[in-house]
LODRENDO-837801 format. One record per residue (C-alpha): x, y, z; residue in one letter. Coordinates in pm, whole numbers, padded with zeros to 5 digits, always signed. Layout:
BEGIN
XYZA
...
# end
This chain:
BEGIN
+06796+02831+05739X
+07025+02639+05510X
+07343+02636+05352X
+07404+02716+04983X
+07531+02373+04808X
+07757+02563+04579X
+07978+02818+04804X
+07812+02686+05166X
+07650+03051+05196X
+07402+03071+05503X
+07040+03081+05240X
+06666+03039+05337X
+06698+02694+05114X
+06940+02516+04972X
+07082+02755+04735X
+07199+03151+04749X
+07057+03402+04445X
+07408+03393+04292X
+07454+03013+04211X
+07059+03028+04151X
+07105+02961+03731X
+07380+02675+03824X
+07176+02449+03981X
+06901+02170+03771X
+06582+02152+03982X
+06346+01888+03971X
+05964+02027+03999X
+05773+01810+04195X
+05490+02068+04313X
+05167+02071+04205X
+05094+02401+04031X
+05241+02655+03813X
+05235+02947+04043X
+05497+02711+04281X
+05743+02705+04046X
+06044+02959+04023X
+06096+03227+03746X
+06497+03226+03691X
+06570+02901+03753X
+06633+02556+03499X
+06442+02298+03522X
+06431+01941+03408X
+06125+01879+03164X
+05951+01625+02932X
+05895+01742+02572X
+05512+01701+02546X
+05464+01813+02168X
+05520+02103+01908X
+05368+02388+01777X
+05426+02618+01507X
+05505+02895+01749X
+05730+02668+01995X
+05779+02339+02212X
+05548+02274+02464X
+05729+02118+02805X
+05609+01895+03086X
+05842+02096+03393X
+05622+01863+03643X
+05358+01679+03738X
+05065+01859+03562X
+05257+02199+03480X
+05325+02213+03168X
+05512+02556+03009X
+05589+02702+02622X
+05935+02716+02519X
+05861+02970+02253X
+06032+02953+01905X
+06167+03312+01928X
+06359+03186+02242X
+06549+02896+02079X
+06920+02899+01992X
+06834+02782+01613X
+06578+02697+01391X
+06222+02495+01540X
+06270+02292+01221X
+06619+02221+01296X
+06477+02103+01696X
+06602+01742+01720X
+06397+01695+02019X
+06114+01419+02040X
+05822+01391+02296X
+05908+01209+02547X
+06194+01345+02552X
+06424+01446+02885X
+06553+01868+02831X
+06625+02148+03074X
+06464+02493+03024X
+06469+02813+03198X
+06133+02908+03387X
+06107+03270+03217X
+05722+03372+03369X
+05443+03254+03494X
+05161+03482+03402X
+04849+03520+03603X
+04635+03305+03365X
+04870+03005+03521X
+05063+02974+03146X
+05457+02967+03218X
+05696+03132+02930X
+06059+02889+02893X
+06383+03008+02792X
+06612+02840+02597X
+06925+02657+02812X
+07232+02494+02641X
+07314+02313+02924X
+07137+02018+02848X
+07317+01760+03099X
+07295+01726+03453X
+07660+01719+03475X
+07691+02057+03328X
+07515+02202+03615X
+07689+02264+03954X
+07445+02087+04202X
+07085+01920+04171X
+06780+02009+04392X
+06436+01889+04431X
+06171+02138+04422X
+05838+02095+04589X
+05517+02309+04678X
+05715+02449+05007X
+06050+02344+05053X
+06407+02257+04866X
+06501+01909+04913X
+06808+01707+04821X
+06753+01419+04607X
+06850+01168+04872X
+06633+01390+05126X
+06318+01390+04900X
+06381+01010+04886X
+06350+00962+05209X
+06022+01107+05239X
+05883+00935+05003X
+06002+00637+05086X
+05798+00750+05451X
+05494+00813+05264X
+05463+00486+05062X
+05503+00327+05380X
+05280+00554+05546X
+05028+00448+05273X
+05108+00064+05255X
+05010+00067+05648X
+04720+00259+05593X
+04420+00076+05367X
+04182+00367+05434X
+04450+00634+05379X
+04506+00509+05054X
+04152+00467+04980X
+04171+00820+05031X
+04453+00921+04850X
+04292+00725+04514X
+04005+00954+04497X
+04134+01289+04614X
+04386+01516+04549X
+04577+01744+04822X
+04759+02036+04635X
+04971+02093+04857X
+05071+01753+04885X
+05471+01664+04734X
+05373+01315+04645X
+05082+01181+04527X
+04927+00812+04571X
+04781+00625+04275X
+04511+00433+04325X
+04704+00100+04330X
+04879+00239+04672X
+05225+00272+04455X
+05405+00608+04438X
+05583+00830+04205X
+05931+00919+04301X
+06086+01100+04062X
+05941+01307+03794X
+06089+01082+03502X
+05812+00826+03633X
+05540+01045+03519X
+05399+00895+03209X
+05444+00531+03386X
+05282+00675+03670X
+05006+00812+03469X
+04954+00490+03310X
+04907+00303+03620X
+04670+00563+03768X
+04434+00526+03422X
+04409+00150+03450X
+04324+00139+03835X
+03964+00026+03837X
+03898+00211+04161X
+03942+00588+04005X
+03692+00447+03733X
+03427+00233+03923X
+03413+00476+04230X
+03145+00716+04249X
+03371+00917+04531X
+03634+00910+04307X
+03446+01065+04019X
+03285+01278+04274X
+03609+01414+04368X
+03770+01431+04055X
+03527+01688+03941X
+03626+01951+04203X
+04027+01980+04157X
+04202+02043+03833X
+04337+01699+03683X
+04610+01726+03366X
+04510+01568+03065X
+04785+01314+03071X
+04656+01179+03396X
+04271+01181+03307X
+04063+00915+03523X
+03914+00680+03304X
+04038+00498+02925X
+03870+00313+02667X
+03908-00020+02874X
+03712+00101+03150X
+03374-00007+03251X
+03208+00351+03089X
+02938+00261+02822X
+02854+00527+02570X
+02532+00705+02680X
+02518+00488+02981X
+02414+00839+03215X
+02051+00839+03235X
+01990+01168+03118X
+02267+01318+02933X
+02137+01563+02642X
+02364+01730+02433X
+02548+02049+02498X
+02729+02288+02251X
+03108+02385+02360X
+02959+02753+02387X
+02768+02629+02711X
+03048+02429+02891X
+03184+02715+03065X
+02906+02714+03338X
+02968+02293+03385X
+03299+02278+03486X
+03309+01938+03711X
+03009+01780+03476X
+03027+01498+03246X
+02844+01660+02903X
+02777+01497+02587X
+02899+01715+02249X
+02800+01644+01932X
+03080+01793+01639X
+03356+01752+01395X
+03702+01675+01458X
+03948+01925+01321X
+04249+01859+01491X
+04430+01558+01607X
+04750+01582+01815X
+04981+01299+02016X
+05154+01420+02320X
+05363+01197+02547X
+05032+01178+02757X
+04730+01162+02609X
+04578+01231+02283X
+04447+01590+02213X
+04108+01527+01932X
+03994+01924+01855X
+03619+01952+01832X
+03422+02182+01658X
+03053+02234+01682X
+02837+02527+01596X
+02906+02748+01865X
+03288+02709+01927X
+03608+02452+01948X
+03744+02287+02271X
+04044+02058+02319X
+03946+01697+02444X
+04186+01485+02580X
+04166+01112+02547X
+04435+00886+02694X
+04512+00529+02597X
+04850+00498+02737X
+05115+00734+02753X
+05202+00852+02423X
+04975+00573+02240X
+04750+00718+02016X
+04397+00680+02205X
+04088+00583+01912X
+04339+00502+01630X
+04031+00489+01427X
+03909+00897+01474X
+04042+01112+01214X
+03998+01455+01062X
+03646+01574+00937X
+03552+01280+01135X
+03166+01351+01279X
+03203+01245+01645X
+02981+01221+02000X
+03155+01283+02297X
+03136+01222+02662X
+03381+01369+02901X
+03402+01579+03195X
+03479+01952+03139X
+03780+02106+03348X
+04023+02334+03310X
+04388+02318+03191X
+04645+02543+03280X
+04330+02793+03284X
+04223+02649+02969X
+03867+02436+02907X
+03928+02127+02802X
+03700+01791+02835X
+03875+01479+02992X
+03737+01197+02752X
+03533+00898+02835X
+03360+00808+02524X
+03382+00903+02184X
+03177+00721+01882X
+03227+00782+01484X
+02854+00941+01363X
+02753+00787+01031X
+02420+00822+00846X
+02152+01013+00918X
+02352+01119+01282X
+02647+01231+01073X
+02407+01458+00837X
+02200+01583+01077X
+02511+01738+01285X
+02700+01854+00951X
+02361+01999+00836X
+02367+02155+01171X
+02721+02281+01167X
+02649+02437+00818X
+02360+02609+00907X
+02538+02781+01187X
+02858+02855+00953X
+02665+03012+00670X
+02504+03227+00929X
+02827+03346+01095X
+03001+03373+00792X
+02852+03671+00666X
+02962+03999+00782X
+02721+04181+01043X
+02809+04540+00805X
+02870+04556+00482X
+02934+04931+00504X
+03305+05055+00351X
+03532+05224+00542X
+03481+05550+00314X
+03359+05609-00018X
+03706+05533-00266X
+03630+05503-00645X
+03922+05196-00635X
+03747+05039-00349X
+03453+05073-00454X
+03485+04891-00788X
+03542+04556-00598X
+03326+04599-00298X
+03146+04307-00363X
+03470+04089-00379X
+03590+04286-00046X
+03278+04129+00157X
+03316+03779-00044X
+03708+03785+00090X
+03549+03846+00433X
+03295+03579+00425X
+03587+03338+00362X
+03805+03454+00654X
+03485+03455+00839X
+03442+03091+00728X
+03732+02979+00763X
+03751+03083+01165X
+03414+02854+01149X
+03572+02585+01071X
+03848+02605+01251X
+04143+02615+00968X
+04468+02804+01015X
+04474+03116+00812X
+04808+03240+00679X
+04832+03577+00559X
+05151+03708+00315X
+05248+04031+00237X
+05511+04250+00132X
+05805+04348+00367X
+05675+04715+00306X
+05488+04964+00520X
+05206+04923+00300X
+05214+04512+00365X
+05259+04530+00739X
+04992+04762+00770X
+04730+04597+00544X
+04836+04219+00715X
+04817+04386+01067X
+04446+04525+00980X
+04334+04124+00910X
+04476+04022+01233X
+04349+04317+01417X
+03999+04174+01309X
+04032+03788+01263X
+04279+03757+01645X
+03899+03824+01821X
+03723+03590+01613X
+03988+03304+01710X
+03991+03383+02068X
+03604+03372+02030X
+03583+03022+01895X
+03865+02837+02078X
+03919+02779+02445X
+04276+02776+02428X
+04424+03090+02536X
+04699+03033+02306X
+04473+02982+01971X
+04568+03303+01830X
+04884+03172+01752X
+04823+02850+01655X
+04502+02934+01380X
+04682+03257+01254X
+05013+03382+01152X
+05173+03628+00928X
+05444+03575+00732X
+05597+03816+00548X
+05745+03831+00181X
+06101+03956+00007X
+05902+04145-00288X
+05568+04110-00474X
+05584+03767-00617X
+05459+03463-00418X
+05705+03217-00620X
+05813+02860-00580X
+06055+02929-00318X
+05718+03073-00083X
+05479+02858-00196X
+05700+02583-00093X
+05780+02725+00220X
+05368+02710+00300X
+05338+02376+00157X
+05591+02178+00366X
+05454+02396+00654X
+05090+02301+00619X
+05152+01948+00553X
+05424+01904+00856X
+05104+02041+01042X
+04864+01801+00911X
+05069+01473+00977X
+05224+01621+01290X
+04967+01776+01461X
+04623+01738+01244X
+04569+02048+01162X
+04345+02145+00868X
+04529+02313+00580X
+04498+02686+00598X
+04311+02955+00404X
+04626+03151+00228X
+04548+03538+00178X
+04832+03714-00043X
+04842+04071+00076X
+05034+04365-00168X
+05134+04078-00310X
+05101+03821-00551X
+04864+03971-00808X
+05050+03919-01145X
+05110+03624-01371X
+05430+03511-01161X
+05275+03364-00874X
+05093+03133-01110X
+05282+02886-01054X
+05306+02886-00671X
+04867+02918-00665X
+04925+02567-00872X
+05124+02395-00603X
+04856+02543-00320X
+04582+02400-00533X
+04697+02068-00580X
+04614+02049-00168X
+04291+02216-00257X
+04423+02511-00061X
+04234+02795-00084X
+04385+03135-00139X
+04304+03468-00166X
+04467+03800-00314X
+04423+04144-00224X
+04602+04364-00432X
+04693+04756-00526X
+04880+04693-00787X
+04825+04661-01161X
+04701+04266-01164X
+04716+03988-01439X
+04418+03844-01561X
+04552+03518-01540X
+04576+03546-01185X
+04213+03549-01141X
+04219+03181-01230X
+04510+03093-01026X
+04306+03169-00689X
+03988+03121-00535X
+03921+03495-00545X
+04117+03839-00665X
+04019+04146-00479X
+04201+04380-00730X
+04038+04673-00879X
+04289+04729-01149X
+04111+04406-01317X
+03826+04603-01320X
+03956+04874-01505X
+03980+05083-01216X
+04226+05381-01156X
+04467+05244-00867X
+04702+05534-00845X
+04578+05654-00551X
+04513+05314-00398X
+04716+05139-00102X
+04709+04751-00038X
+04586+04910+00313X
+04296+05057+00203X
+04145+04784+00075X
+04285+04513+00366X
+04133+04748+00618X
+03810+04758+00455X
+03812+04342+00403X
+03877+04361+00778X
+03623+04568+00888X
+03373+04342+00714X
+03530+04048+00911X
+03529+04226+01220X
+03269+04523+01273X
+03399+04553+01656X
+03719+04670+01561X
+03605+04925+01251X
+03710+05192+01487X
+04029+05099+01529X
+04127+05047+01186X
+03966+05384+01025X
+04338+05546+01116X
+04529+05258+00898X
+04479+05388+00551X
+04612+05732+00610X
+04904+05597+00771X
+04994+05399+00429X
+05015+05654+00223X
+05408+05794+00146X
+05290+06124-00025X
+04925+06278-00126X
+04679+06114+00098X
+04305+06136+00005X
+04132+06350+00174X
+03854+06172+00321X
+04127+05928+00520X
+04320+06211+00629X
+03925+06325+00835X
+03906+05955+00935X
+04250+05964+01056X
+04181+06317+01240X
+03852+06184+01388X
+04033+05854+01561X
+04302+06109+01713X
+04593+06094+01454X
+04727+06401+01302X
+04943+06411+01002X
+05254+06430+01225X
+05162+06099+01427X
+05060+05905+01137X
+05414+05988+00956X
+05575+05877+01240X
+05374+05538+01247X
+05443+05442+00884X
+05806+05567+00906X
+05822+05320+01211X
+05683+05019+01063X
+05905+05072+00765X
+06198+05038+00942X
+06103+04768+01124X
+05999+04622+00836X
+06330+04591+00781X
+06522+04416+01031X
+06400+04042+01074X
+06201+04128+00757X
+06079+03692+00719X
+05932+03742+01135X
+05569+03865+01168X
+05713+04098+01518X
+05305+04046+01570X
+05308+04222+01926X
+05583+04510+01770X
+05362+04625+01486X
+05060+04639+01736X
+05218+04816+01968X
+05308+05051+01691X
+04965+05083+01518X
+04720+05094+01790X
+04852+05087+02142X
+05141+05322+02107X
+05045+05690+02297X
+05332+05857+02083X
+05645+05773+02240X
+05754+05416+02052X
+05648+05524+01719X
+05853+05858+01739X
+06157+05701+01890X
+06168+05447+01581X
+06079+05732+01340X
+06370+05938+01451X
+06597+05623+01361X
+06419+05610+01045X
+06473+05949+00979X
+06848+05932+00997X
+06904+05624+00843X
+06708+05761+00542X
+06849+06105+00501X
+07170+05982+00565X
+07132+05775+00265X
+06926+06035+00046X
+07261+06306+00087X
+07512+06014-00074X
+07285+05915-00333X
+07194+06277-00426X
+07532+06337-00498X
+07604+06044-00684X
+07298+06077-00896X
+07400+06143-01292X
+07157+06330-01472X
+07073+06293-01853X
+06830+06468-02086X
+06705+06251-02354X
+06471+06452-02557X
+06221+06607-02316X
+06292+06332-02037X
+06502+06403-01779X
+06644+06077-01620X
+06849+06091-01315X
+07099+05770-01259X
+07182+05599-00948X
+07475+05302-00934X
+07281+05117-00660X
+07547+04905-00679X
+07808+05143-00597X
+07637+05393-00417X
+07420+05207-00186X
+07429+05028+00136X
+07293+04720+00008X
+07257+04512+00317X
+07190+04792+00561X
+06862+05014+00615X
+06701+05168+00367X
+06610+04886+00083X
+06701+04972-00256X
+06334+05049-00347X
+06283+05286-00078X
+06606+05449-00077X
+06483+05516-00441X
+06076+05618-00403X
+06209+05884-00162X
+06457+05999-00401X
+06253+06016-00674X
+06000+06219-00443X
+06289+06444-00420X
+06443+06490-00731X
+06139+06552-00908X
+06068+06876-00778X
+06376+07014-00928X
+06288+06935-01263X
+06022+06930-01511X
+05815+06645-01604X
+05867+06398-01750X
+06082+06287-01504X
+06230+05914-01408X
+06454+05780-01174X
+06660+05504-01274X
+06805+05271-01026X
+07072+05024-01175X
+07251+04779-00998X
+07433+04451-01144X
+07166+04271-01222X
+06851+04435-01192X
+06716+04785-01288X
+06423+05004-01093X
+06281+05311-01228X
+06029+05564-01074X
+05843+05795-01278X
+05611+06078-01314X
+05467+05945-01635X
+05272+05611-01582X
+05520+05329-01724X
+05452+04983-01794X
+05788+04780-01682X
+05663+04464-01853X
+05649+04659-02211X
+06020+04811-02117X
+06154+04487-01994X
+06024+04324-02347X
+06162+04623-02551X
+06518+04561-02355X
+06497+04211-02498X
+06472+04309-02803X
+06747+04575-02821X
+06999+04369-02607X
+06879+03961-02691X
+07186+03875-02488X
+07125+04012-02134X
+06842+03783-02009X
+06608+04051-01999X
+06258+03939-01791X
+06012+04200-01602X
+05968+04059-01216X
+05653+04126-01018X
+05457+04243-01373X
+05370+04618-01451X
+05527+04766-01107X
+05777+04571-01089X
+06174+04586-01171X
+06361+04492-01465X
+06649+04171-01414X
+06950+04094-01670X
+07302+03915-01664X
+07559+04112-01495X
+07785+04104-01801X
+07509+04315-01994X
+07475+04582-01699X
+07570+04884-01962X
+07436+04770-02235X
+07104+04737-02033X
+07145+05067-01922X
+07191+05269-02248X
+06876+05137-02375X
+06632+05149-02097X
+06757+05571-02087X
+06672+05546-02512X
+06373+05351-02453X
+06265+05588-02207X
+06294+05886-02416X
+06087+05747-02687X
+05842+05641-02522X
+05775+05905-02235X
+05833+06202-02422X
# end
């Protein structure tokens, strides 16, 4: 028993479950499962990621402070490695990987009281101190104790020896501390100590031999070559690997080279100094051997690096002749079978297995793969198919547990054009990736998006990085697109009829070419695309997989409106949870929201509708501007599908709906309309108003505000003429 340093409140410790959060521990245990959810901690800022900051809490723990937790932008992050922070211990999962939480206390004097934290007890600084101060002696006195101590580890142990008999006191130390324990020659010429080192865990800033050491390459008499696939079953063995380097990071520790053979990727640490970069003359694409010992990180394989040697010549070809072999093989889809038989699909099945031999590829080589898409049903679904399919592949390949998030992401789109602004966006991204953390620049997929002349210009900016990029498209495409990119998967090039097409139906069948273990699951994700008038054939798939037409409503209406809020954010985990591990009970909850946000809309706009007959058109008129909640739930262009879905019925065809707002102009009709041809005809009639078509045939019409009626009189004249 204790007393609480805060209010002096009897506690088992030092501190009472009230003034838990106001204290600033210092870890000094030895594992992650020793550590304290709810509490702060003082860390080291080890490195970034796209998805977060990864933080040294202690001595070989080290914890995610993900991006979604921060107070501001990752970007915005002034934090270097290296760096001293305090973050809240949110989790620590089974699999030994801790979750942080954002604190904006970031000094120790804006926390009430400080406390060490070891593997069994709460110490005060001055008490922990002490003890160490009793175990250096301890250690000084004892020649075979710290013999000992240099080639063996006790976990339970609060401080740990080096193997020059000094200590580490304080957890700011570390990286020193590290840096001594590399350069001792005893935890590199010892046999015991190697011995030893191969049955505990060891963190990769702290590895047990360096470049200066005594270790020739290929100096173990009978090494052969292993693949990464077959490293599992030699955890504690020194293995030779034979691959290409396709990722480089520096931590604060040691540096992190990616390696990629034909059977899978593994991280391989390889420490200099602390935060020097170790073999300054290993870069990407590099061909590499490696020796190392193969342990495990925070549950993750990883090999602790003791040699690694540049391959040139006929070693270089033989292992990229190797590792191309083995690509082209997995590359290609198991099944090249369609989801169902769909005249629209059909017509560019052959590009639909070419887009899946790329992702495929792509996975082999280890490259990030960003997919855009619209901020629609239709582009959640389709993007959430890919992942469904390519997330196995990456956890496959990579033996970091957190690879999914680092090789794939989804990122979401304001409307159908992949502009300047977006392309941009991915540029700065893949490049701050490259020089920051050597990553290979990603394979770009454009989802319900991006088919028509417009994105031109962003493709150009992607291609000057030889970025590959694919699109996969519903709508009515541009043939200049089909230059733009490395490969169009749109069927209206091909002349194909695309009115009963979804971007879904053909992302679900690219996926289930990349993926044939997860065809089952996606056979429901057409159906649940589709607004009005499914086909047939995916309403049986749909029934088949368990989905009636009352569940699969519910799912789109869901992902629509959640769609919505935090429209730019993947919500990766959200949509899955939607789409294929939801028993009923999310989806309808969010559907009932839907459902009232929508009608609740529908009844204003209904009544504020005006309604003109221009020859044998009948076009009903809605002010968006004045009649809609612009920055509230539902957008513009769905407020307006469903009321065109609506209206129609009480009138005959032709029938359009005409959404006009200051300074742009939707329409919806029964009659098939080209918006590029009205948007050109507007010029012409009114040369003052700025007139250009946005997102090509299906898109919406744009104009100076000061030229809002006069834009409006002649699209309803135009419209008569032309639809009548």
């Amino acid at each position: 028993m204790g007393n609480c340093i805060i209010c002096d409140k009897p506690v088992d410790g030092l501190v009472c479950e009230v003034h838990e959060e106001d204290v600033a521990f210092e870890f000094e245990g030895t594992s992650a499962s020793q550590l304290s959810p709810g509490r702060f901690y003082r860390g080291t800022v080890d490195g970034y990621a796209d998805f977060g900051v990864f933080v040294d809490v202690g001595d070989h723990v080290t914890g995610l402070l993900h991006r979604s937790e921060l107070d501001q932008r990752l970007e915005s992050l002034d934090w270097e490695p290296g760096d001293s922070v305090y973050v809240q211990v949110l989790d620590v999962r089974d699999n030994g990987n801790i979750d942080l939480g954002w604190s904006i206390r970031q000094d120790d004097r804006d926390f009430r009281g400080r406390l060490i934290e070891t593997a069994d007890d709460e110490l005060r600084p001055e008490e922990f101190e002490e003890d160490t101060d009793e175990s250096a002696a301890d250690a000084d006195d004892s020649p075979d104790q710290t013999e000992s101590a240099a080639s063996s580890t006790d976990s339970s142990s609060e401080v740990v020896a080096n193997g020059s008999g000094s200590t580490a006191t304080d957890s700011s130390e570390t990286d020193s501390s590290a840096a001594e324990t590399t350069d001792s020659p005893e935890t590199t010429a010892s046999p015991e100590a190697t011995e030893s080192a191969s049955e505990v865990e060891h963190d990769a800033s702290t590895t047990d031999t360096d470049q200066d050491s005594d270790f020739e390459f290929g100096t173990e008499p009978s090494l052969n070559r292993t693949t990464v696939g077959d490293i599992d079953s030699q955890v504690g063995s020194i293995v030779r690997l034979e691959g290409e380097i396709t990722g480089i990071r520096q931590t604060s520790g040691p540096t992190v080279f990616e390696l990629s053979d034909e059977t899978a990727t593994v991280e391989c640490a390889a420490f200099e100094e602390a935060g020097v970069r170790a073999y300054p003359d290993v870069d990407l694409d590099d061909v590499v051997a490696l020796e190392g010992e193969v342990e495990r990180h925070h549950g993750d394989l990883q090999i602790e690096t003791e040699a690694l040697e540049i391959l040139t010549d006929d070693e270089r070809a033989t292992v990229l002749e190797r590792l191309e072999e083995a690509i082209e093989q997995e590359a290609r889809p198991s099944v090249l079978e369609l989801i169902d038989d769909h005249d629209a699909v059909s017509a560019v099945e052959d590009e639909l297995f070419e887009a899946a031999t790329q992702i495929r590829r792509a996975v082999m080589e280890s490259r990030p793969i960003v997919v855009r898409h619209q901020a629609t049903a239709d582009g959640y679904i389709a993007g959430a198919a890919i992942e469904r399919a390519v997330l196995p592949l990456i956890e496959d390949k990579h033996t970091r547990d957190d690879a999914v998030y680092h090789y794939f992401e989804r990122r979401p789109l304001e409307g159908r054009v992949y502009d300047m602004d977006a392309a941009t966006d991915d540029v700065t991204s893949m490049l701050e990736a490259r020089d920051r953390h050597g990553e290979q620049l990603p394979l770009v997929i454009l989802v319900d998006a991006g088919a028509t002349a417009e994105s031109a210009n962003g493709y150009d900016l992607l291609s000057l990085y030889d970025t590959e990029s694919i699109v996969i498209d519903d709508s009515r495409a541009d043939e200049e697109i089909t230059d733009a990119v490395s490969l169009a998967v749109a069927p209206s090039l091909t002349g194909a009829d695309v009115s009963d097409l979804t971007s879904t139906a053909l992302g679900a069948n690219v996926a289930a070419a990349v993926n044939d273990d997860v065809r089952g699951d996606l056979e429901h994700l057409p159906a649940v695309s589709y607004w009005e008038d499914v086909p047939e054939s995916y309403l049986e798939l749909a029934t088949d997989a368990g989905y009636d037409e009352e569940t699969l409503a519910e799912r789109r209406e869901a992902v629509a409106l959640e769609a919505f809020y935090q429209s730019y954010k993947d919500k990766r985990e959200l949509v899955t949870d939607l789409l294929f591990d939801d028993d009923g009970d999310l989806a309808a909850h969010v559907s009932e929201q839907f459902r009232d946000k929508l009608e609740t809309e529908l009844e204003a706009a209904s009544e504020n509708c005006a309604v003109r007959g221009v020859g044998d058109v009948t076009v009903s008129i809605l002010d968006t501007g004045s009649f809609t909640h612009r920055y509230n739930f539902p957008t513009t262009t769905l407020l307006l599908d469903a009321l065109h879905r609506r209206e129609r019925t009480r009138a005959d065809p032709p029938f359009v709906t005409l959404g006009v707002g200051d300074d742009e102009l939707h329409v919806r009709a029964t009659e098939t309309l080209d918006v590029r041809e009205l948007a050109s005809e507007l010029a012409e009639r009114v040369p003052d108003a700025g007139v250009s078509a946005v997102g090509g045939r299906d898109g919406h019409v744009e104009y100076l505000v000061g030229e809002r009626d006069a834009v409006e009189e002649a699209t309803v004249e135009i419209l008569g003429e032309t639809l009548a």
